[in-house]
C-alpha positions as CSV (number, residue, x, y, z in Angstrom):
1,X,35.0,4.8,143.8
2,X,31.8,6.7,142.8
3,X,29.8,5.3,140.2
4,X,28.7,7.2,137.0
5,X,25.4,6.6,135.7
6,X,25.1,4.8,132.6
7,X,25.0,7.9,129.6
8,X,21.6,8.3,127.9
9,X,23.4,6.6,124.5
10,X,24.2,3.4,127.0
11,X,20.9,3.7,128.2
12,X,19.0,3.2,124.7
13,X,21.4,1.0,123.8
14,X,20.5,-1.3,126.7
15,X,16.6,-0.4,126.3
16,X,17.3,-1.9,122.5
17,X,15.9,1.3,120.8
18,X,16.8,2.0,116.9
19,X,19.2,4.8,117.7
20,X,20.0,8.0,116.0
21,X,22.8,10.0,116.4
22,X,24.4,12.9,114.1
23,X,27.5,14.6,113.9
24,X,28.8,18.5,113.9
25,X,31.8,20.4,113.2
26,X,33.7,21.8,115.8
27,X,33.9,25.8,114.6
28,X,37.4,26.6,112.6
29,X,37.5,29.6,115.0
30,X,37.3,30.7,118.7
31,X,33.1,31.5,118.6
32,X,30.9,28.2,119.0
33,X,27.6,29.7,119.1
34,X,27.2,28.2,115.3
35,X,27.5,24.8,116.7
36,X,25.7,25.2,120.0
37,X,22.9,26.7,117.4
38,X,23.4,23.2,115.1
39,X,22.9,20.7,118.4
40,X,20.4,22.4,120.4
41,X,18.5,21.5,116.9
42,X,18.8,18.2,117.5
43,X,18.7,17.7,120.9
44,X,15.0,15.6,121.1
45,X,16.2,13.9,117.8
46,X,18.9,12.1,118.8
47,X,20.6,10.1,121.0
48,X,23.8,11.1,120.9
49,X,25.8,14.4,118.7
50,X,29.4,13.3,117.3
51,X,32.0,16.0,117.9
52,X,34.4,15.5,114.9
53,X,38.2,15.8,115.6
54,X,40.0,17.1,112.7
55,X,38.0,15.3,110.3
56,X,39.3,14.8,106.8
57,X,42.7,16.4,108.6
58,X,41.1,20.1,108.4
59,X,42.4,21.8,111.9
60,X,39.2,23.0,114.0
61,X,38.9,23.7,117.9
62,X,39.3,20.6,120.0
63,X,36.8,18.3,119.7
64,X,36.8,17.2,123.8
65,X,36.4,21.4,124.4
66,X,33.7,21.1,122.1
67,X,32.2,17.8,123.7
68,X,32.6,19.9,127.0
69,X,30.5,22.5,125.8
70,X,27.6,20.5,124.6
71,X,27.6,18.6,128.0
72,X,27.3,21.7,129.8
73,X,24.3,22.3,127.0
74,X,22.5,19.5,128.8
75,X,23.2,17.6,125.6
76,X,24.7,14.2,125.1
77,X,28.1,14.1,123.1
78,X,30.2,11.6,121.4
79,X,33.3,12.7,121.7
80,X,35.8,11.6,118.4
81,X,39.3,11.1,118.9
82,X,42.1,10.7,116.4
83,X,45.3,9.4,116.7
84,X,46.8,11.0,113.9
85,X,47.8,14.5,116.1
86,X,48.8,13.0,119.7
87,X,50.9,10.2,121.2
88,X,49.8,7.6,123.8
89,X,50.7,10.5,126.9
90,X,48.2,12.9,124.9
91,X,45.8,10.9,124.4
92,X,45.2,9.4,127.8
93,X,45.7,12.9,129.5
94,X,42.4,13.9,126.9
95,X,40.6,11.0,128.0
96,X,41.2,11.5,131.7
97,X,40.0,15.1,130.9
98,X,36.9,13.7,129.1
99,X,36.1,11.9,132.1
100,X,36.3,14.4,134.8
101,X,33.8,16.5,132.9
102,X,31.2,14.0,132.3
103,X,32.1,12.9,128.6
104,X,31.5,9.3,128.6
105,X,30.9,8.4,125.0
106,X,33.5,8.3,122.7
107,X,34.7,7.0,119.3
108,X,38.0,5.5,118.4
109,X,39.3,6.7,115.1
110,X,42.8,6.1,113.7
111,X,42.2,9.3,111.4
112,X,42.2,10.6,108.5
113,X,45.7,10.8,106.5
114,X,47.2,14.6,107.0
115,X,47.5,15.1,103.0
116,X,44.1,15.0,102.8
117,X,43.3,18.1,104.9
118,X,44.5,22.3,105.2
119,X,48.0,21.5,106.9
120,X,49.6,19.1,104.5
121,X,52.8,20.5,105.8
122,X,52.2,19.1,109.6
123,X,53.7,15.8,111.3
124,X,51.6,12.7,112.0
125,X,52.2,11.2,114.7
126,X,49.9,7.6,114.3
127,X,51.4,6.3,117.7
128,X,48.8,4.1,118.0
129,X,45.6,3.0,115.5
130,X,41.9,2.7,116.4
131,X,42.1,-1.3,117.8
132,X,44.9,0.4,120.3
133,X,43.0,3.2,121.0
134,X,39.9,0.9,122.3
135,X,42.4,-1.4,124.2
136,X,43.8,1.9,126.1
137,X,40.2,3.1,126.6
138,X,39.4,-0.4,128.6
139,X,43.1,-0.1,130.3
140,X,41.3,3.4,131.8
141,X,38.4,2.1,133.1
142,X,40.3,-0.5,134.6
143,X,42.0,1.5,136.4
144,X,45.5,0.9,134.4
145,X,47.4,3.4,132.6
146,X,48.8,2.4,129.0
147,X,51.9,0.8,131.0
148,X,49.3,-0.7,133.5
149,X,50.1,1.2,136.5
150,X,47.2,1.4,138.8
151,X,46.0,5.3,138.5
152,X,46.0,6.7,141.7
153,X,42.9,9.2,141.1
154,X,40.3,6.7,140.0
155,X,39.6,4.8,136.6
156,X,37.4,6.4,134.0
157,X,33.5,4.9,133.0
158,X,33.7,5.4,129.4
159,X,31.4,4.0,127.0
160,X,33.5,3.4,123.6
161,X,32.8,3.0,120.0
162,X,34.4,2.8,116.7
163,X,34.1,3.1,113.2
164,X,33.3,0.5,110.3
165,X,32.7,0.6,106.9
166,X,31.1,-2.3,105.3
167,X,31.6,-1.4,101.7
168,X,35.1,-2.0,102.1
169,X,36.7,-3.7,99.0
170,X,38.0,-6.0,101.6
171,X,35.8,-9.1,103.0
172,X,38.0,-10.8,104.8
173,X,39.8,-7.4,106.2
174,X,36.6,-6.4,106.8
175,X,35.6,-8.9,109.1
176,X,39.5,-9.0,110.9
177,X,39.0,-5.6,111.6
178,X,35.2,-5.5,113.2
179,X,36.7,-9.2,115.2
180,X,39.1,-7.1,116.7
181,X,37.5,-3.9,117.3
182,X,35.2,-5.9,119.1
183,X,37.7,-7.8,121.0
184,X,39.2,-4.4,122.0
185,X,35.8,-3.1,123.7
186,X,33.7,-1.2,121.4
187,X,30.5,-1.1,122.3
188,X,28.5,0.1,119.3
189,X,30.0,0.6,115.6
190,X,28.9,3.8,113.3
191,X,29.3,3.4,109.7
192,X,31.2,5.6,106.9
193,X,28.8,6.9,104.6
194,X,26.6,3.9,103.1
195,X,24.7,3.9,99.3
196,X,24.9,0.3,98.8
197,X,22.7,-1.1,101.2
198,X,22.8,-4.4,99.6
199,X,26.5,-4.5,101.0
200,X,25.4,-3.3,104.2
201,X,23.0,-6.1,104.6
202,X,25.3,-8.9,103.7
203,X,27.5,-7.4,106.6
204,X,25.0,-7.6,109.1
205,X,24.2,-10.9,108.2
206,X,27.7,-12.5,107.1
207,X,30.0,-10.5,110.0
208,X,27.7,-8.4,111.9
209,X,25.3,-11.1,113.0
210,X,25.2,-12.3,116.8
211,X,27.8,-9.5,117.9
212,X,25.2,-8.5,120.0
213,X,26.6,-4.6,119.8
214,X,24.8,-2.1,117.5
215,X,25.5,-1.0,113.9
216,X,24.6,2.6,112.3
217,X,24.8,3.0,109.0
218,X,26.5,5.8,107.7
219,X,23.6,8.7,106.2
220,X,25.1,11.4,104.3
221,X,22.7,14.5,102.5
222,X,23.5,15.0,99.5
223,X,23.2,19.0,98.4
224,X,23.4,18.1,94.6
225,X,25.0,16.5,91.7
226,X,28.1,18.2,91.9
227,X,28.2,17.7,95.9
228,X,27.9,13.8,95.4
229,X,30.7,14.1,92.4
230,X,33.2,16.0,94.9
231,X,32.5,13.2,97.5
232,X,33.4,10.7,95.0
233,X,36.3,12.6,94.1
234,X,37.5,13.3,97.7
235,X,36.8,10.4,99.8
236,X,38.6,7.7,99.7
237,X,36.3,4.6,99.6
238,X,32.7,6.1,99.1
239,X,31.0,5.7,95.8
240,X,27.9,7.5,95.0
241,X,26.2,5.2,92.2
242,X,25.0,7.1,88.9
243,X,20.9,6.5,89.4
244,X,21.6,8.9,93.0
245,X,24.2,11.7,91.2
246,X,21.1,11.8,88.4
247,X,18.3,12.0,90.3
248,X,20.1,15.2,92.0
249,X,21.0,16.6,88.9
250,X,17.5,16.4,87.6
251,X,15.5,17.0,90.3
252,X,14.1,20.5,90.2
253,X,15.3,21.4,94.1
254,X,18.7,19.1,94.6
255,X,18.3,20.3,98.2
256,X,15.0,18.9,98.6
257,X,15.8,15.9,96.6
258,X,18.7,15.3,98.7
259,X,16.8,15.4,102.1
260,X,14.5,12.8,100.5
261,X,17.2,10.1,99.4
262,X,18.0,10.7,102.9
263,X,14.9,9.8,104.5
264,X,14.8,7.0,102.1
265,X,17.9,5.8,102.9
266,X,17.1,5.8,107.3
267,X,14.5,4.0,106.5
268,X,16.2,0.7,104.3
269,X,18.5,1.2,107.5
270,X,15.7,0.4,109.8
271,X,15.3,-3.1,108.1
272,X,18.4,-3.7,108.6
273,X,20.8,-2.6,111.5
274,X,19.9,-0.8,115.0
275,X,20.4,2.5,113.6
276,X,21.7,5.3,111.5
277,X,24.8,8.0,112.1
278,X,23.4,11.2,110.2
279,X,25.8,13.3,108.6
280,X,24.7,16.8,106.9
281,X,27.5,18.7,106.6
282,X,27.0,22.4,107.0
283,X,23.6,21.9,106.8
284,X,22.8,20.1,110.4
285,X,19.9,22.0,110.6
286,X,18.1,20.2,108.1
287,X,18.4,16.6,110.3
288,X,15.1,16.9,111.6
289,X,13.2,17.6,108.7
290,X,15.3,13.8,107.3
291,X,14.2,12.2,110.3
292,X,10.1,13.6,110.4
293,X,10.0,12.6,106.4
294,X,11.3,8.7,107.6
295,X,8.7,9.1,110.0
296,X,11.4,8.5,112.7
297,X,9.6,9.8,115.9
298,X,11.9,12.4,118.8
299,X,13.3,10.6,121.0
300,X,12.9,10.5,124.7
């Protein structure tokens, strides 16, 4: 069997540095130069660029095509997949795919809830759920399929990671669920979007503490007042506080103001966990001004 190097995410992981990774769309159309355009922006920013797989159920080119391209780019990828659209059979014969093209980093989701996205009409499928998901990925690099037969063309090297999201109402399902994401393999955790950092520190300190595998926190820019107000509105488990929605609405450039709670925001993070997940919707090319006002440094 021939080894794969460790990824350059594994690698920073292991060289214990605060890590930064962001995410981009996948284009809702055949042309990616858009998003080509978005990550070459970040490549000496981050460590690693999330390719979203139908997020909030909205249909968009395949996210491991999309992962493909960057890593032809020269860029490092972190490949997202659902299980809301495919069964086990589809979602190992991704994975396999992932591998043999050099995509090694990848996120377990369970996905978001089809009602919530442009095909309301479609079937989920849900065959399995994030924890499964993991436990399949370590079956692959064991060499096992999901009914652990041996594969016969060589086990995968993937590095996997899930989501968390510790401003869950839930304490106690909080903590079941990191126990057995962790039990399942992941090897780092990136947060949903985080404004109460209070919350996030208690997590790191009361569930997170000792796991020895990183946490990002979640860092969303905000547009405006009315952009925070939708996301309360439309995502399910995220509350912008009033003191943010009215400092947007007041501030003479919401943009601007927007990019700064941002900056703020990665660096109460750096206090606290071993990174942050960017998220700038639409607007990816405004990451690296976040990161130079947080003083946050390009990475090697």
């Amino acid at each position: 069997m021939s080894i794969t190097p460790p990824s350059r995410l594994q690698q920073a992981i292991q060289r214990g540095e605060f890590l930064i990774t962001a995410e981009v769309c996948p284009p809702k159309g055949s042309d990616p130069q858009q998003m080509m355009d978005n990550a070459h922006l970040l490549k000496h920013r981050v460590h690693g660029i999330n390719i979203t797989d139908g997020s909030r159920a909205v249909m968009r080119m395949s996210s491991l095509v999309a992962a493909i391209l960057l890593k032809q780019a020269g860029l490092e990828p972190i490949y997202q997949v659902a299980c809301r659209d495919r069964n086990r059979i589809a979602l190992q014969a991704d994975l396999l795919g992932a591998a043999a093209c050099g995509v090694q980093n990848v996120l377990a989701l369970t996905g978001d809830p089809i009602q919530a996205g442009d095909h309301p009409q479609a079937r989920p499928v849900f065959d399995l759920e994030s924890v499964r998901l993991l436990q399949l990925i370590g079956k692959l690099n064991q060499g096992l399929d999901s009914n652990d037969k041996p594969l016969p063309d060589q086990q995968t090297q993937l590095f996997p990671g899930a989501a968390i999201d510790p401003q869950s109402p839930s304490w106690s399902g909080l903590q079941q669920r990191f126990e057995r994401k962790l039990a399942a393999g992941a090897q780092f955790f990136q947060s949903q979007l985080i404004t109460d950092f209070d919350r996030l520190d208690k997590f790191m300190n009361q569930i997170a503490l000792g796991c020895g595998k990183p946490i990002l926190a979640g860092i969303f820019l905000l547009k405006s007042a009315k952009n925070a107000q939708f996301i309360n509105r439309a995502v399910p488990g995220v509350h912008i506080p009033d003191a943010i929605i009215n400092r947007l609405a007041q501030a003479p450039e919401p943009l601007q103001e927007g990019i700064k709670i941002a900056a703020e925001q990665v660096q109460q993070a750096q206090h606290l966990c071993q990174g942050v997940h960017l998220m700038a919707v639409r607007r990816e090319d405004l990451i690296p001004q976040i990161l130079d006002l947080a003083n946050i440094p390009p990475v090697a």
